[in-house]
C-alpha positions as CSV (number, residue, x, y, z in Angstrom):
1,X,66.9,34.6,33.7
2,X,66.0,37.2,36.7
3,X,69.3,38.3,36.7
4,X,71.2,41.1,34.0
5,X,72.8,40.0,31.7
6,X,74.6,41.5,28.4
7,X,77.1,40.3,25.6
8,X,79.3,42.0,23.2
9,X,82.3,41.6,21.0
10,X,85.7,44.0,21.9
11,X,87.5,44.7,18.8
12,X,91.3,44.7,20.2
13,X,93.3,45.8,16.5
14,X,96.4,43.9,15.9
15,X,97.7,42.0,18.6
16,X,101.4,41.1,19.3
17,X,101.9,37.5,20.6
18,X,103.5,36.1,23.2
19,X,105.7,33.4,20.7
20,X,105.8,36.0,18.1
21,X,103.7,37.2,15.1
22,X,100.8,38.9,15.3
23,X,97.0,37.8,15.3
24,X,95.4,40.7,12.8
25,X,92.5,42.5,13.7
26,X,91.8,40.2,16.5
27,X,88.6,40.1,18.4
28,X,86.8,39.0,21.8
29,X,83.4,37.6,22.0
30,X,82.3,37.8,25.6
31,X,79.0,37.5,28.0
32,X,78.1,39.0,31.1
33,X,76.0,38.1,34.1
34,X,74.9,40.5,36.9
35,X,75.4,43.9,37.6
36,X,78.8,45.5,38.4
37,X,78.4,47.5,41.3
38,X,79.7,51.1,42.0
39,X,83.2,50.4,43.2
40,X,84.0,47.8,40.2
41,X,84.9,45.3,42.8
42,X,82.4,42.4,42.6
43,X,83.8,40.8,39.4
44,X,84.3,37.4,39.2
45,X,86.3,36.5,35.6
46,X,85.1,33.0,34.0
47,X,87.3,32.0,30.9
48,X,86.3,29.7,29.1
49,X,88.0,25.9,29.0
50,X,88.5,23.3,26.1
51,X,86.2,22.8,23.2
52,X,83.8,25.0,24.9
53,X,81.8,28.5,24.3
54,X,80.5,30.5,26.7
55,X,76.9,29.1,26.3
56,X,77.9,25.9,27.1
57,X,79.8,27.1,30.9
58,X,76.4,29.0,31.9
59,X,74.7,26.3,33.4
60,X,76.7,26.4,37.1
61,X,75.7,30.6,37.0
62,X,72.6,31.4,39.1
63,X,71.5,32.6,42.4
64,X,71.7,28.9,43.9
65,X,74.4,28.1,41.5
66,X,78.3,27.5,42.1
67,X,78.6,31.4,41.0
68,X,75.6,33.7,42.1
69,X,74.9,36.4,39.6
70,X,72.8,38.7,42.4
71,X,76.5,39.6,44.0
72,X,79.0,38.7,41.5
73,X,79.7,40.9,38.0
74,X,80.6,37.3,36.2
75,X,82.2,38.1,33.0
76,X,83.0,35.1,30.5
77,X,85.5,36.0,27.9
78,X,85.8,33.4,24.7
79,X,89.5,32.7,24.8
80,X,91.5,33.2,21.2
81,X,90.4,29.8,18.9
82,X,87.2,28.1,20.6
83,X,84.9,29.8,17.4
84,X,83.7,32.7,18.6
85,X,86.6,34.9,19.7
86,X,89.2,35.3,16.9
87,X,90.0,31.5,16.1
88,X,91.4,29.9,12.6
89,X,88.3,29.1,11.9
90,X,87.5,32.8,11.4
91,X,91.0,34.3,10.9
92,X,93.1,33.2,8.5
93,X,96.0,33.1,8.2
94,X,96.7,31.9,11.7
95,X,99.7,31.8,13.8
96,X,101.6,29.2,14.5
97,X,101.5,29.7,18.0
98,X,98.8,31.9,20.1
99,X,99.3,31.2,24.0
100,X,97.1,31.7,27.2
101,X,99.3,34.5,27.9
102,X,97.7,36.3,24.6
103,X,93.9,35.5,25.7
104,X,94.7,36.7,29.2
105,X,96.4,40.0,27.9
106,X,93.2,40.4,25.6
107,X,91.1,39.7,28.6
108,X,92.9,42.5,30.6
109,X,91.9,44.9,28.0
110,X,88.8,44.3,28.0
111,X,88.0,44.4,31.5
112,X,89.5,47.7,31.9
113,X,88.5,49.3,28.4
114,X,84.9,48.1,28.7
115,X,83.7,48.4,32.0
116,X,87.0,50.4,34.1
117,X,87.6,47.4,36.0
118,X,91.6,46.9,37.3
119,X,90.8,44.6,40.3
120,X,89.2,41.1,40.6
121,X,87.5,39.7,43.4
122,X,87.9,35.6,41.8
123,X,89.0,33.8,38.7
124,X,87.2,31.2,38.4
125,X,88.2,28.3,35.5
126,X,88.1,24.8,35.1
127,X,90.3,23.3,32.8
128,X,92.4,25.6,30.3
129,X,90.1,27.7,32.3
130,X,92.0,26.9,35.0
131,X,95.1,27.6,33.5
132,X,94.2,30.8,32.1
133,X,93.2,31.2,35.9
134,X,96.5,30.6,37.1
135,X,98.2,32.8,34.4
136,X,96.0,35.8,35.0
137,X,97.8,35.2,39.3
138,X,101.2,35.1,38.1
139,X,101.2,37.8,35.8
140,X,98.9,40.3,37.2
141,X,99.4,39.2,41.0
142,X,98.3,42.5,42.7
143,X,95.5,42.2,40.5
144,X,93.7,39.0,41.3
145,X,92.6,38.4,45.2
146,X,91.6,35.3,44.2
147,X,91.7,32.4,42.1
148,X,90.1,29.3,41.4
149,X,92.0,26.6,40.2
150,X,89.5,23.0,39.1
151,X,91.3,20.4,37.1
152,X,93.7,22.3,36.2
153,X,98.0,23.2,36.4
154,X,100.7,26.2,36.8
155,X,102.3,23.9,33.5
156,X,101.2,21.3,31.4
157,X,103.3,18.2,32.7
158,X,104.5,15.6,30.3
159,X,102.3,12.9,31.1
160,X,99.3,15.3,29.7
161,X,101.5,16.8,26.8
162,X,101.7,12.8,26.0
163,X,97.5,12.9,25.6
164,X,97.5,16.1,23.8
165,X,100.5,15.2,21.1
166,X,98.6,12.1,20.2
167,X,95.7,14.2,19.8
168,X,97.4,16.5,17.7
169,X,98.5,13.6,15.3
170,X,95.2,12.2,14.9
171,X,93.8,15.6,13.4
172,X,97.2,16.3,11.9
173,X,97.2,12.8,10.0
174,X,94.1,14.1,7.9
175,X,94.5,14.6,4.4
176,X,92.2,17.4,4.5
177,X,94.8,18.9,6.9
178,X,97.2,22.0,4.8
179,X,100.4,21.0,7.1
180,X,100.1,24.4,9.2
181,X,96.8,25.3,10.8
182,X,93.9,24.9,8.7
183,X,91.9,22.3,6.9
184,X,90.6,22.6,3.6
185,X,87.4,20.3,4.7
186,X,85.9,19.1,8.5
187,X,88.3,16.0,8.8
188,X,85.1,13.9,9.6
189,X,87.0,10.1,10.0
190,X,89.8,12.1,11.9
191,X,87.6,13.9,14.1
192,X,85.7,10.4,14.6
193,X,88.8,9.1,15.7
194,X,89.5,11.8,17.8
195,X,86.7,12.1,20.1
196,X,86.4,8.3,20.7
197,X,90.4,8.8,22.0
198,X,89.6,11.6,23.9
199,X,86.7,10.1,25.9
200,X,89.5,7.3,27.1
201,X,91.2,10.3,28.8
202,X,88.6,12.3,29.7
203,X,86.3,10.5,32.6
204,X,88.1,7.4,35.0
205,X,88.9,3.8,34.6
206,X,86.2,3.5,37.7
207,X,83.5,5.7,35.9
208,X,83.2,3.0,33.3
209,X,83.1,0.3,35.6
210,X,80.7,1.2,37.7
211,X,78.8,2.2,34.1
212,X,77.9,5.6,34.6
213,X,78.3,6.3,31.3
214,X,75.2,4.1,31.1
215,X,72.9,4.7,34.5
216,X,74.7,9.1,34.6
217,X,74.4,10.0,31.2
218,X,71.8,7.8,29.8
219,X,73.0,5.8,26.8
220,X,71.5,2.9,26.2
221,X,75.1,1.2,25.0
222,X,78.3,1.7,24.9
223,X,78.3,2.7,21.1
224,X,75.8,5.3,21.3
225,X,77.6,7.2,24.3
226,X,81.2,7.1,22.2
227,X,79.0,8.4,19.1
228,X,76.1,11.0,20.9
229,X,78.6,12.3,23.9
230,X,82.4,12.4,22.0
231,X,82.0,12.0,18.2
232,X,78.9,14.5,17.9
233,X,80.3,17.0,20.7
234,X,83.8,17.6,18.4
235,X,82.1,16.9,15.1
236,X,80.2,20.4,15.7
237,X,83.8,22.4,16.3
238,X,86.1,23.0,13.8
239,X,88.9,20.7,13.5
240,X,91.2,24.0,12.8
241,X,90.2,25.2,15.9
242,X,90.6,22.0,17.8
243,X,94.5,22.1,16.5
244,X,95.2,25.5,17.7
245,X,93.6,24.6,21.6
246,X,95.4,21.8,21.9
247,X,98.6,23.4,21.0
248,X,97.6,26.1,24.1
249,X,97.3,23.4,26.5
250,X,100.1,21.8,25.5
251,X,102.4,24.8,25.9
252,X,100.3,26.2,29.1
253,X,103.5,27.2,31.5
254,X,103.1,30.4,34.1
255,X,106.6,30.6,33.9
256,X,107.0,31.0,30.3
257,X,107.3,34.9,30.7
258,X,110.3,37.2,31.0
259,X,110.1,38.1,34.6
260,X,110.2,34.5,35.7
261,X,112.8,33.3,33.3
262,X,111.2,29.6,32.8
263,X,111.3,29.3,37.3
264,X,108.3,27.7,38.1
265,X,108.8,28.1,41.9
266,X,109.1,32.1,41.2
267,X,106.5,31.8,39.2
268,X,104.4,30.6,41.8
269,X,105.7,32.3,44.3
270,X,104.9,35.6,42.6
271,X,101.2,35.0,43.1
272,X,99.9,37.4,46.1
273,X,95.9,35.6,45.4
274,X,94.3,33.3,47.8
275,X,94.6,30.2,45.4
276,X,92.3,27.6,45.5
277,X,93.9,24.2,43.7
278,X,90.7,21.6,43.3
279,X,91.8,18.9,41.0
280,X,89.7,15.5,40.9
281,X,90.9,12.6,42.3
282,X,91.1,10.5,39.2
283,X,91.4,13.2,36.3
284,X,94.2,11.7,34.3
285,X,94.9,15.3,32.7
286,X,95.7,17.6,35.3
287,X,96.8,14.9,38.5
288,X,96.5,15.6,42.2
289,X,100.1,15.0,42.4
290,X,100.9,18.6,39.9
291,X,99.3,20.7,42.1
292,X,100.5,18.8,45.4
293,X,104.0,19.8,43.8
294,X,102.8,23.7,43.5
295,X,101.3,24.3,46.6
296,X,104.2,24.9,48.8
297,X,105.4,27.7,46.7
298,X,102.0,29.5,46.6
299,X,102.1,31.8,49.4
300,X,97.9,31.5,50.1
301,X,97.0,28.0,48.8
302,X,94.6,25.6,50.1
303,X,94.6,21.8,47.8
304,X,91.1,20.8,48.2
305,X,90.8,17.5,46.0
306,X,87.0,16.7,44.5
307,X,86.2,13.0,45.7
308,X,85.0,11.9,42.2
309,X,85.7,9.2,40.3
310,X,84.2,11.4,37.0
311,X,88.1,12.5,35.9
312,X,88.3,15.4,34.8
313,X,84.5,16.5,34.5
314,X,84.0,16.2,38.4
315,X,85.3,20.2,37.9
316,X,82.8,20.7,35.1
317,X,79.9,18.6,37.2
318,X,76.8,19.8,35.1
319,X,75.2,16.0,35.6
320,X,76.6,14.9,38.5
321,X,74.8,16.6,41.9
322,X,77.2,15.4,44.4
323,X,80.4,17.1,43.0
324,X,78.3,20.4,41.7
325,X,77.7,20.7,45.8
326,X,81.3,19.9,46.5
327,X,82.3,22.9,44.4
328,X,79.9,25.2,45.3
329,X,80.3,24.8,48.9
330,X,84.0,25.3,48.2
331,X,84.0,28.4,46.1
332,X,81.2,29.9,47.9
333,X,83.5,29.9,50.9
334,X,86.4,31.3,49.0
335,X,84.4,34.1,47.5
336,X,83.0,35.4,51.0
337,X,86.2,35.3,52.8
């Protein structure tokens, strides 16, 4: 890389949670790219989505990349339970519950304790990225100027609750599972299971019909890509910390707080950022239609849907050119404005 770069782990103590409980002695693995300039007002935030570690979200960073790291101060923060940042696969026990609103208040710390920093220019997310986007605007609004919303919600609606709980059952049906949080083994035939139902979800009806599971991502049948792209990609997490993400998205709600009482208008409303909703046209997770619903409320929001028909990884577009350009040229503009 011709760019700085540096990584880290903040050490936070014990952390109340948003549900209640405390996560002991809880930690934050992060990465940055490029240099923070004098006035601590070039920093674009980057948290990290489903299933994923910072490593894997790097690839869109770069000087001709969706976020350039030669005028942005990108930070990545590992949210609480993707394996690297305090997870159950590290910290047992674990709560029952640990929220976006407990990665974003971790985040908060460690942007000011770090590096002095009590403004952003963007967040940036895709995803539960995304949401943790939208939570950072509603809860810290004359903190954020901006905010990036791909694939992504202000509340998980039903419809994608219905995906997640059936998720949830396939890992929770184990018998490795302990009824709580953990697993006394990798749940290999659940996790099998799991990742062949989550690649239904996760790209579009008209993805696999025009086979670009086949001519995009290169598997020679349709066995290999359920095995090499969704089997093998969950496989290598642990299950444990698989539960405890899903059960994040599933209760991701900006309203959820005391000072907006469970109003999702207010809630919205509240945001002062320039709010950026970009969710793909055929993403079955996180519809058009949600954030169609939130836009009037947001006092600066522009609803700028990708033309994909990859679901919900036309906002994660790592092998797919034409969307990648879509989002850059999109963001780009937003963080110049």
């Amino acid at each position: 890389m011709s760019w700085p770069t540096a990584e880290g782990t903040f050490h936070l103590g014990d952390v109340p949670l948003h549900k209640g409980g405390v996560l002991p002695d809880a930690k934050l693995v992060w990465k940055t790219h490029g240099t923070l300039n004098a006035a601590r007002d070039n920093v674009v935030l980057y948290p990290t989505s489903y299933g994923a570690q910072h490593p894997d979200l790097e690839w869109l960073i770069g000087p001709d990349g969706i976020l350039d790291p030669t005028r942005w101060f990108i930070v990545i923060p590992n949210m609480f339970t993707n394996g690297l940042s305090s997870s159950p696969s590290n910290c047992a026990p674990w709560p029952a519950l640990v929220t976006s609103w407990d990665s974003v208040a971790a985040q908060r710390r460690l942007l000011r304790e770090v590096w002095g920093i009590k403004r952003l220019h963007c967040v940036y997310g895709w995803s539960m990225g995304a949401q943790q986007a939208y939570h950072w605007a509603a809860a810290h609004s004359a903190e954020v100027a901006r905010a990036v919303v791909l694939c992504g919600s202000a509340r998980t609606a039903v419809h994608n609750q219905v995906f997640l709980r059936s998720q949830m059952a396939i890992l929770e049906a184990a018998p490795e599972y302990d009824g709580t949080a953990l697993f006394s083994a990798q749940p290999v035939r659940a996790l099998r299971a799991f990742g062949r139902s989550y690649a239904a979800w996760a790209l579009s009806q008209d993805f696999y019909r025009e086979g670009l599971h086949l001519t995009a991502l290169g598997a020679p049948d349709l066995e290999t890509f359920l095995v090499r792209d969704w089997e093998q990609r969950f496989g290598r997490r642990p299950a444990a910390d698989l539960l405890a993400q899903l059960r994040i998205w599933d209760a991701g709600d900006i309203s959820d707080h005391p000072r907006f009482g469970g109003d999702l208008a207010k809630a919205l409303s509240a945001i002062e950022a320039r709010v950026l909703l970009m969710p793909g046209e055929t993403d079955l997770y996180f519809r058009v239609a949600d954030n169609v619903a939130e836009l009037p409320y947001l006092r600066h929001g522009r609803l700028l849907p990708i033309p994909s028909i990859w679901g919900h990884r036309a906002g994660n577009p790592q092998p797919n050119p034409a969307d990648a350009a879509f989002v850059k040229a999109a963001v780009r503009e937003l963080l110049d404005s």
